[in-house]
C-alpha distance (Angstrom), angle and dihedral (degrees) to the residues before:
residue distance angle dihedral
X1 . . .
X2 3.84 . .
X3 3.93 112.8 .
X4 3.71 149.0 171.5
X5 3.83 128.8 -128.8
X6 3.80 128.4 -165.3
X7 4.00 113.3 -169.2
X8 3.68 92.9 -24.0
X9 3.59 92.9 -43.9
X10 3.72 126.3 127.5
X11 3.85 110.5 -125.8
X12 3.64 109.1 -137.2
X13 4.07 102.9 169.9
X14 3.11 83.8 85.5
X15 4.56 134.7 140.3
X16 3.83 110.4 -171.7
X17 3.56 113.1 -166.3
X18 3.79 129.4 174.5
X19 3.82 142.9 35.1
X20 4.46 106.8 -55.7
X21 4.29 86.6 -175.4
X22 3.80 87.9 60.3
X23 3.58 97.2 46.4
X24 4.30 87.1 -123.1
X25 4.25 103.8 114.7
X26 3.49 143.5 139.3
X27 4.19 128.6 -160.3
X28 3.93 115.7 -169.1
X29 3.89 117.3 -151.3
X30 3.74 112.6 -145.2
X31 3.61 121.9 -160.5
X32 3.76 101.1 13.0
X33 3.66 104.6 -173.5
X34 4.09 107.2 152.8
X35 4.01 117.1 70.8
X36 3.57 126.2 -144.8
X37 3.95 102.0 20.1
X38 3.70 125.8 136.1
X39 3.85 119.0 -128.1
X40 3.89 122.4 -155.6
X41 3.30 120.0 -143.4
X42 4.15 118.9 -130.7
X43 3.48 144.3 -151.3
X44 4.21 119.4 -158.8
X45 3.32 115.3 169.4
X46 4.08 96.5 167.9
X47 3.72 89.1 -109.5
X48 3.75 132.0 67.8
X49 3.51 85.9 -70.2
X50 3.90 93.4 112.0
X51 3.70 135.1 140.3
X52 3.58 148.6 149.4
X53 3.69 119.2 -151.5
X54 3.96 94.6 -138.6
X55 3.78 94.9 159.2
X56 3.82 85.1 68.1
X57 3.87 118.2 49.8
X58 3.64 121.4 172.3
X59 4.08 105.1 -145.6
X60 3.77 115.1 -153.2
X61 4.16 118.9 -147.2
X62 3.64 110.3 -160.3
X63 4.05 116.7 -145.8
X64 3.47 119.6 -148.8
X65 3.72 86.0 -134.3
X66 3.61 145.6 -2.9
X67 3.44 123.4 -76.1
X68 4.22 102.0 -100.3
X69 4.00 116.8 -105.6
X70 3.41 120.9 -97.9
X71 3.57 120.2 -119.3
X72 3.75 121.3 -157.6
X73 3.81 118.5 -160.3
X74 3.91 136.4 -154.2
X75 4.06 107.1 -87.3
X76 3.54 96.8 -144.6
X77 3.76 129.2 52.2
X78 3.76 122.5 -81.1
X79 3.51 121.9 -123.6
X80 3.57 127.8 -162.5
X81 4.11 115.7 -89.5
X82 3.72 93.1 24.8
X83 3.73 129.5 109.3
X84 3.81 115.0 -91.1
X85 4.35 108.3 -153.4
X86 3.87 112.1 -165.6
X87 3.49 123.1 -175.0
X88 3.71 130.5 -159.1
X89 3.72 131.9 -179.7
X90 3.58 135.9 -177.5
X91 3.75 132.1 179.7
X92 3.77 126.9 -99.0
X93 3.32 114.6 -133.0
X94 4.30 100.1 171.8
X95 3.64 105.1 26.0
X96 3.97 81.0 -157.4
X97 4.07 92.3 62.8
X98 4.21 101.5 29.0
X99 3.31 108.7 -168.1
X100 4.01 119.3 -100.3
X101 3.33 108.3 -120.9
X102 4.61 118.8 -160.8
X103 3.64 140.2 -170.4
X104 3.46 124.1 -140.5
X105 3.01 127.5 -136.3
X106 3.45 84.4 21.5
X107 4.23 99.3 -138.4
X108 4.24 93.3 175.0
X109 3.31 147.2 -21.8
X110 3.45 127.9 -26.7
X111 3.38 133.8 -158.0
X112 4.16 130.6 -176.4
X113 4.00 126.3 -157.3
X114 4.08 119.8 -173.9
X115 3.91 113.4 -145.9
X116 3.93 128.1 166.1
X117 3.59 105.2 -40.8
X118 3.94 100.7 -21.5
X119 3.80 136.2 89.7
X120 4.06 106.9 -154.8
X121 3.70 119.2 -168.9
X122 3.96 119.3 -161.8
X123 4.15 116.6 -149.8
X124 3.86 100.1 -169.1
X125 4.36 112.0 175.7
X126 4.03 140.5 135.6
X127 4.23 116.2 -87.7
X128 3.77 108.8 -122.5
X129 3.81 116.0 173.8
X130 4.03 83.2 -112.0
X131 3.64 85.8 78.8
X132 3.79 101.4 53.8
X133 3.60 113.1 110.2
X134 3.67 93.9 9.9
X135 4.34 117.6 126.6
X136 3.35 108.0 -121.3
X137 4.22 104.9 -165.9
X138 4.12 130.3 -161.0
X139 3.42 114.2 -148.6
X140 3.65 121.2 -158.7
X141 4.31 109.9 -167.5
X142 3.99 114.1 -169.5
X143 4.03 119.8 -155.8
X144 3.84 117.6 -122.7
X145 3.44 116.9 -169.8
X146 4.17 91.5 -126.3
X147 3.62 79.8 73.5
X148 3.90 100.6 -113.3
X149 3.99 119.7 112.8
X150 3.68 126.4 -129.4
X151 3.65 112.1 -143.5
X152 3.69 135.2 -168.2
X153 3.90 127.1 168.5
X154 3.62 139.1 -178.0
X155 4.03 127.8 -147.5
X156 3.53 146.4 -138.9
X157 3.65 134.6 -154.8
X158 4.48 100.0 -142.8
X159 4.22 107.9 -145.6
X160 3.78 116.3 -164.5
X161 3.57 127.1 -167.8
X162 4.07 106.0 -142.0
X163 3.74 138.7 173.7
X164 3.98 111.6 -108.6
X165 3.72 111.8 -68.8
X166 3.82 140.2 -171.3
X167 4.07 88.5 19.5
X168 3.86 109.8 -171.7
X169 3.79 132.2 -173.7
X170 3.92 120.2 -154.5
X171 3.07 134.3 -174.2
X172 4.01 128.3 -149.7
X173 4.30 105.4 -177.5
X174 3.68 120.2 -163.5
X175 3.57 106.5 -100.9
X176 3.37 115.1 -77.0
X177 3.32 94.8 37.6
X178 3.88 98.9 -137.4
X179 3.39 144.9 145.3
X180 3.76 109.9 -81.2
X181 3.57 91.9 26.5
X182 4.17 128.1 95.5
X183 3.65 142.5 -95.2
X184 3.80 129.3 -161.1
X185 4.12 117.6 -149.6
X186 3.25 126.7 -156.0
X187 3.88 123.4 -172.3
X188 3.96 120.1 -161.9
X189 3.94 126.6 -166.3
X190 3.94 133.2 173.5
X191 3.97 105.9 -136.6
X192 3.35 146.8 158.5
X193 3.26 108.8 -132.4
X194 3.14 96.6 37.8
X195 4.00 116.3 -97.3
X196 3.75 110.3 -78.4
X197 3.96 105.9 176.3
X198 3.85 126.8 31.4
X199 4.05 113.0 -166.5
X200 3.85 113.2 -168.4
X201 3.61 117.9 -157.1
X202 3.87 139.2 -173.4
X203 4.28 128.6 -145.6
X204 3.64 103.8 -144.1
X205 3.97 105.6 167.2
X206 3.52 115.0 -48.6
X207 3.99 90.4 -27.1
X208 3.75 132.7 83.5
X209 3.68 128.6 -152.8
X210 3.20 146.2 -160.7
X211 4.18 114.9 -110.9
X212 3.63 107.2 163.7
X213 3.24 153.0 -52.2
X214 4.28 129.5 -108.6
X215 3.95 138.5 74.6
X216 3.40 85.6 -91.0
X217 4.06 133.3 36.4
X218 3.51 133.7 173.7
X219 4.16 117.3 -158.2
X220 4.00 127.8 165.0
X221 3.68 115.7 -121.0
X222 3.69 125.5 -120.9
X223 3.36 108.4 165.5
X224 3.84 136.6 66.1
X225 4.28 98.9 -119.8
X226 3.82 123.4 24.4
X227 3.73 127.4 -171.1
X228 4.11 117.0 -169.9
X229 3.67 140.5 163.9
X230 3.48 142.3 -169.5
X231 3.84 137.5 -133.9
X232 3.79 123.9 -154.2
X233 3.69 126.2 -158.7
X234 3.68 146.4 -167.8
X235 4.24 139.7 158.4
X236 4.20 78.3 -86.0
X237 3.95 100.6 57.0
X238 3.54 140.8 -91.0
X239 3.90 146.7 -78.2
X240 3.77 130.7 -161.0
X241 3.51 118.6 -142.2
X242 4.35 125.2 -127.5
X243 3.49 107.3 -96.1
X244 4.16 127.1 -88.8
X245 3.89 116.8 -132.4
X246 3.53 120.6 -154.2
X247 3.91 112.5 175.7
X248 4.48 105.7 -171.4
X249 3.62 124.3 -149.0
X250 3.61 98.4 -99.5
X251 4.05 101.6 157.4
X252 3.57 87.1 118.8
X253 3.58 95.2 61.4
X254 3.97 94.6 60.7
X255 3.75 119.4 97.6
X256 3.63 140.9 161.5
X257 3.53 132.6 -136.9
X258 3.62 107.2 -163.0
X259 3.70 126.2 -123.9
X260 3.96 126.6 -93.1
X261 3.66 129.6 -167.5
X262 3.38 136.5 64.8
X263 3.65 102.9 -55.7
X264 3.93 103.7 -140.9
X265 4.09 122.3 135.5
X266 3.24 136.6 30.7
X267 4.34 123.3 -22.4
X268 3.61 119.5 -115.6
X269 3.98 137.7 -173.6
X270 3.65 120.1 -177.7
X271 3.96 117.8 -142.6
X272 3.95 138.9 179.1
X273 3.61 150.2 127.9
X274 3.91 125.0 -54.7
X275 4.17 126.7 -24.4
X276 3.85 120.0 -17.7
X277 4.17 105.4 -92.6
X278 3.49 103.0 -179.2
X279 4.11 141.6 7.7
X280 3.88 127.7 -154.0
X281 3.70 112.9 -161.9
X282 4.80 120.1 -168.7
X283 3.82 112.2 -165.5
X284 3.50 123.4 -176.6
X285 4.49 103.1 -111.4
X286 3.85 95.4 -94.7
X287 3.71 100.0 -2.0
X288 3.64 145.0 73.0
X289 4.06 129.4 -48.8
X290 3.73 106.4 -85.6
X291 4.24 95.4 -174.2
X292 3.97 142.4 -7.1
X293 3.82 131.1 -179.3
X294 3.59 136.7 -163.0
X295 3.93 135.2 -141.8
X296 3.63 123.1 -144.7
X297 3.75 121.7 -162.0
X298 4.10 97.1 -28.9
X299 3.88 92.6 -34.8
X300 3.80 131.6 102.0
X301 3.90 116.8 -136.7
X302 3.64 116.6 -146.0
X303 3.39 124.9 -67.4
X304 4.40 115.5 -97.8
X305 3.49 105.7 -146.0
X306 4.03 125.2 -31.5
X307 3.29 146.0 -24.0
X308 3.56 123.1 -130.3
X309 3.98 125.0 177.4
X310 3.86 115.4 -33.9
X311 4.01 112.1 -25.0
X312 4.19 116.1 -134.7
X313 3.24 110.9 -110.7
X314 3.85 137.7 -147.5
X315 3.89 123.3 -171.1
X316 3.39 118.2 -172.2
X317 3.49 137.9 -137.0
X318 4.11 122.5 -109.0
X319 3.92 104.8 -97.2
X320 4.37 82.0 25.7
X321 4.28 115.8 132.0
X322 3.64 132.3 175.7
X323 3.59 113.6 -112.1
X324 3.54 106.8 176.6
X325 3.79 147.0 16.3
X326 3.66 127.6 -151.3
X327 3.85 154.3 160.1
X328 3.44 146.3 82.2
X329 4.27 132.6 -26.2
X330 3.99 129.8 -176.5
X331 4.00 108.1 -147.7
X332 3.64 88.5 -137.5
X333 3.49 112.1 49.8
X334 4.44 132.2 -15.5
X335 3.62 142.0 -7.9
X336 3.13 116.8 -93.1
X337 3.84 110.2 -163.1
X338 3.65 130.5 11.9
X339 3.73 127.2 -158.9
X340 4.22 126.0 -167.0
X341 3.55 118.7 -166.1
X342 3.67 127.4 -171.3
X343 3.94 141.0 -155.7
X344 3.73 89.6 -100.8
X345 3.78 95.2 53.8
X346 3.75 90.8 -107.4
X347 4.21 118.3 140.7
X348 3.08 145.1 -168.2
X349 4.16 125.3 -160.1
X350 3.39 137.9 -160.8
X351 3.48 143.2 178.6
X352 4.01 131.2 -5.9
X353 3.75 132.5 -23.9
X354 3.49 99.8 -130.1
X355 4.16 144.2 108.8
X356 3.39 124.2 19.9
X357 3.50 124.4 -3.8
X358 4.18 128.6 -125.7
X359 3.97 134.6 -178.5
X360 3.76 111.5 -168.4
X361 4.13 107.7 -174.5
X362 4.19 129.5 150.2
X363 3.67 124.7 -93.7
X364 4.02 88.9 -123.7
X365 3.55 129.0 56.8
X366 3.79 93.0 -132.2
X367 3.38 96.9 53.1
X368 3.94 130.0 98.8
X369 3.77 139.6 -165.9
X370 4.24 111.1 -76.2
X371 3.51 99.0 163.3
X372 4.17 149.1 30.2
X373 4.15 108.4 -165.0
X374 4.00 112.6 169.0
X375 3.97 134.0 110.7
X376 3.58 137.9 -81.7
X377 3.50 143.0 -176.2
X378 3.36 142.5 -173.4
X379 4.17 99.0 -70.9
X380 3.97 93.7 43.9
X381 4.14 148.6 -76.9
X382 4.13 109.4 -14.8
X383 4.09 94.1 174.0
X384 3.35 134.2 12.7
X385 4.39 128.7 -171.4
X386 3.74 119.4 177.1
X387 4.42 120.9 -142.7
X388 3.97 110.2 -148.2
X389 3.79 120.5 -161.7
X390 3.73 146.7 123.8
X391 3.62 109.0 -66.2
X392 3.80 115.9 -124.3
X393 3.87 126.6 -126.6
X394 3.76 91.9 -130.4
X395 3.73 141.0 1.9
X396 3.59 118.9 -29.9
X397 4.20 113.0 167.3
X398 3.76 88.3 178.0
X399 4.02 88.9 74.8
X400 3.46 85.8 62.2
X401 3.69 98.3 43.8
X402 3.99 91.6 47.2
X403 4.11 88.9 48.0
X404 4.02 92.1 45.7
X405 4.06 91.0 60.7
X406 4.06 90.8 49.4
């Protein structure tokens, strides 16, 4: 019967495992609790076969804990949507008790594998750019026979490389925020690496351009409703931000010229989206203007009144406004000639030269024409009234409602 002996003393806490005959055995030691003593390993056999091999002690050093797993991390950085492996391994002390080893949080599957004298624990899981900067820990927990567990665990600080994410645009105006006056934007992104290119960008009708570029911009404001957005880049990829809406006081840029002509027919008011871009004017050959119609943006309002042969036509350029409408009215029935000028000293004319003249134009420089309101009737234009303002970058019914009750 193979045994161990401690000063003298017979060591009965004691698992013997193995074959002693062919020289190929194992004895487990519960409940260690003294460090540095030499044990002496014994042979009784029940007869005077007995001996202790003193001239080879086996001395036992008691740790206050385990050594600490060892965690071994991916060697090249992680990018978002790939598989993450994370290895942790912690010495086995008792290959009859292995140690249990734990992830926290726990971000996939794990999987554990027991060879020699080491416990390895696998963490396998998908990088999102929630995980970056989070501790991930490996927990290795060792069985004592009281019943308690020692623990010990080692942790890990994750880094993910990600695209730009939660891009925001802000904007900070000069107070008041009015026309001619400034607005400082600021554009925010969460990235890894860092943000290295900021693109700012500005909605105005159905096109976008290009503003500037930085974190932070600073542009004056000459217009009644802005839209903007930024873009945020790194070596990853790129995220645009929602949009910003900034809508200025611009009351004081609305004026009305007030309608001349005879005033017979039908009322009209044209509407759309965004500055005036392009007129169409019918005249009767040799006679007065019998209908005109507007386009907003890259839509056509209605047509006011009729059309006779092929219209004239004026197109204007991006950045282009009307700034004044002329020509000539009778009091007692149609206009006779009507005259658009633009901010680029461009024209277009229709119609005759004669009866009374008008000159519609806004009460501010930066203004430009929104609106046409008048009658009609079945022959052509009797009255005509021009609404000046700043021309929104989208929608805005309450331009119409605020021209209607002029």
């Amino acid at each position: 019967i193979p045994t161990w002996k401690k000063d003298q003393i017979t060591i009965s806490a004691t698992t013997f495992r193995g074959n002693l005959t062919a020289y190929n055995c194992t004895t487990t030691f519960n409940n260690v609790l003294e460090d540095n003593v030499q044990y002496y390993f014994r042979i009784d056999c029940g007869n005077p076969l007995k001996y202790t091999f003193k001239e080879n002690p086996v001395t036992i050093h008691i740790k206050g804990l385990p050594d600490a797993p060892r965690l071994t991390t991916p060697k090249e950085p992680v990018v978002e949507g790939t598989p993450v492996e994370l290895g942790c391994s912690a010495p086995s002390y008792c290959d009859t008790h292995p140690p249990t080893v734990t992830w926290t949080p726990a971000l996939g599957l794990s999987t554990q594998l027991q060879q020699d004298d080491t416990v390895t624990s696998t963490l396998t899981f998908n990088a999102s750019h929630l995980h970056h900067g989070n501790n991930v820990s490996c927990t290795a927990a060792y069985y004592i026979p009281s019943g308690n567990k020692t623990v010990t665990s080692t942790r890990y600080q994750l880094s993910i490389l990600f695209a730009p994410r939660n891009t925001s645009a802000v904007g900070s105006p000069c107070l008041p925020a009015r026309v001619g006056g400034c607005l400082n934007l600021s554009c925010t992104s969460h990235a890894n690496p860092a943000v290295s290119e900021v693109t700012w960008y500005r909605i105005h009708g159905e096109h976008i351009l290009k503003i500037g570029t930085g974190s932070s911009l600073s542009i004056q404001l000459w217009n009644a409703n802005y839209v903007f957005f930024c873009e945020a880049r790194n070596e990853i990829g790129k995220e645009k931000s929602d949009v910003y809406k900034i809508n200025l006081q611009a009351n004081e840029y609305l004026s009305y010229s007030p309608a001349l002509g005879s005033g017979g027919g039908t009322p009209f008011v044209t509407s759309g989206e965004g500055s005036i871009t392009g007129v169409k004017v019918w005249e009767q050959p040799g006679n007065h203007i019998t209908g005109f119609q507007l386009r907003y943006g890259t839509r056509w309002d209605r047509l006011i009144g009729r059309a006779v042969h092929a219209p004239l036509r004026l197109d204007l350029f991006e950045g282009e406004t009307i700034t004044q409408v002329s020509g000539k009215y009778h009091t007692s029935n149609y206009i006779y000639q009507l005259i658009f000028g633009t901010s680029r000293g461009r024209s277009l004319i229709a119609g005759q030269p004669v009866e009374n003249s008008f000159n519609l134009y806004p009460e501010h420089a930066e203004a430009e024409l929104r609106l046409l309101s008048g009658r009609f009737d079945s022959a052509g234009i009797t009255s005509l009234g021009a609404h000046w303002g700043l021309a929104p970058d989208g929608a805005n019914p309450q331009w119409a409602q605020y021209f209607l009750t002029k």
